[in-house]
C-alpha positions as CSV (number, residue, x, y, z in Angstrom):
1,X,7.7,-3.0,-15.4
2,X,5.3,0.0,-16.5
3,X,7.6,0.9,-19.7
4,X,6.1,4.7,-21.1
5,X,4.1,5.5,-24.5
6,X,6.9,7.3,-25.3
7,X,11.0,6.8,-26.2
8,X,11.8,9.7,-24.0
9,X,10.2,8.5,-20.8
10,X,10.9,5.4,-19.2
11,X,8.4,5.3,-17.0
12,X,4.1,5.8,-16.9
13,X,3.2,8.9,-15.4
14,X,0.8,8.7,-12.6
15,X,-1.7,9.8,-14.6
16,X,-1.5,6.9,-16.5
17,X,-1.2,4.2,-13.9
18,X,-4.4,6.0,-12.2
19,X,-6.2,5.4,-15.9
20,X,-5.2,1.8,-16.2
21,X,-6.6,1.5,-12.4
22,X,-9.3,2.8,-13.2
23,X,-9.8,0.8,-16.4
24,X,-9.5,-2.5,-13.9
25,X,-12.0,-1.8,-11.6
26,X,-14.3,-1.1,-14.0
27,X,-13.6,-4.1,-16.1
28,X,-14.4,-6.2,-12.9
29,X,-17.7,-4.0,-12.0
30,X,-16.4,-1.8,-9.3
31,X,-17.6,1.4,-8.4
32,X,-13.9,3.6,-9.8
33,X,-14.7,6.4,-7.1
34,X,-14.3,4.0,-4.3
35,X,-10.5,3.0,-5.4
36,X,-7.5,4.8,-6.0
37,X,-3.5,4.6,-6.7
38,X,-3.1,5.5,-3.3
39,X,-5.3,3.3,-1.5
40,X,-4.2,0.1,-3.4
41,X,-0.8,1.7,-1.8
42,X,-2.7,1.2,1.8
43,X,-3.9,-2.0,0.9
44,X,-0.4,-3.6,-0.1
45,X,1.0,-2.7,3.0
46,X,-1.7,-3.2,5.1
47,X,-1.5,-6.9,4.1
48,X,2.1,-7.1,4.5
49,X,1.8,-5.8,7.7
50,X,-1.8,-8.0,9.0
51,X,0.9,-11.4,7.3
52,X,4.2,-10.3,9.2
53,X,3.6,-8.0,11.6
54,X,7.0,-6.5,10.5
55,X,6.5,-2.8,11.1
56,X,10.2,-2.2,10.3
57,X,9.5,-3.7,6.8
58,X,6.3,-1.7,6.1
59,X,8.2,1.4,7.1
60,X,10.9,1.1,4.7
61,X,8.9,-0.1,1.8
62,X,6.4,3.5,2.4
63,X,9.8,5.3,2.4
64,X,9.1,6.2,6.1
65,X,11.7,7.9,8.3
66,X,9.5,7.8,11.6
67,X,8.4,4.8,12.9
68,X,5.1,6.9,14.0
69,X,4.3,8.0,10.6
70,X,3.9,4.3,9.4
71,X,1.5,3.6,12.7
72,X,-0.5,6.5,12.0
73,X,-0.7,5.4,8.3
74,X,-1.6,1.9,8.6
75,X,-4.1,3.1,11.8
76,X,-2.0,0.6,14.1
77,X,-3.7,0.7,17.5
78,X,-2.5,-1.0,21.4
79,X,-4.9,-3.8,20.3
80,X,-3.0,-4.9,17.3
81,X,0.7,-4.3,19.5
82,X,-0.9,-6.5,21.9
83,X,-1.6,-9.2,19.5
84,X,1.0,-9.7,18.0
85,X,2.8,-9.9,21.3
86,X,0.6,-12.5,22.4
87,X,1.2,-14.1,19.3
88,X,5.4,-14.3,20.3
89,X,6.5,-17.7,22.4
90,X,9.8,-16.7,24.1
C-alpha cells in the first residue's frame, strides 16, 4: 500500500508517512502541529472502539498484550463499561 522511493525498500519510512500527513492537513487548512501519525493511530481505534465496543478487537489491532494497556490508551472509563452494558439485551 505505501510502496518506497526506493528499489531497496519496500516500504515508506515513517518519516515519510509523517510528511505526506502533514502535507494533507495542510492541503485541507489545518493547523499540522495539532495532528500527528500517532494520533490518527488514536483516532482509528477510538472509532472502532466508540462503533463496536469490541475492546478485544482494538487490543489486537494496537498490538496490545494487556487488556489494561488498551483501556489506559483509548482513556476507557466505568461510564463507557457501563454503557455499553446497558446497551446489551440478554
Amino acid at each position: 500500500m505505501w510502496p518506497g522511493r526506493f528499489q531497496d525498500r519496500p516500504h515508506i519510512s515513517t518519516r515519510q508517512y509523517a510528511r505526506i500527513l502533514k502535507d494533507w492537513v495542510v492541503s485541507i487548512g489545518l493547523e499540522p502541529s495539532a495532528y500527528g501519525t500517532h494520533s490518527m493511530r488514536r483516532t482509528k481505534v477510538a472509532q472502532i472502539y466508540k462503533k463496536t465496543g469490541n475492546l478485544r478487537a482494538v487490543q489486537l489491532l494496537l498490538g496490545h498484550t494487556k487488556m489494561d494497556s488498551t483501556v489506559r490508551y483509548l482513556g476507557v472509563d466505568l461510564e463507557d463499561a457501563l454503557a455499553i452494558s446497558e446497551g446489551v439485551e440478554i
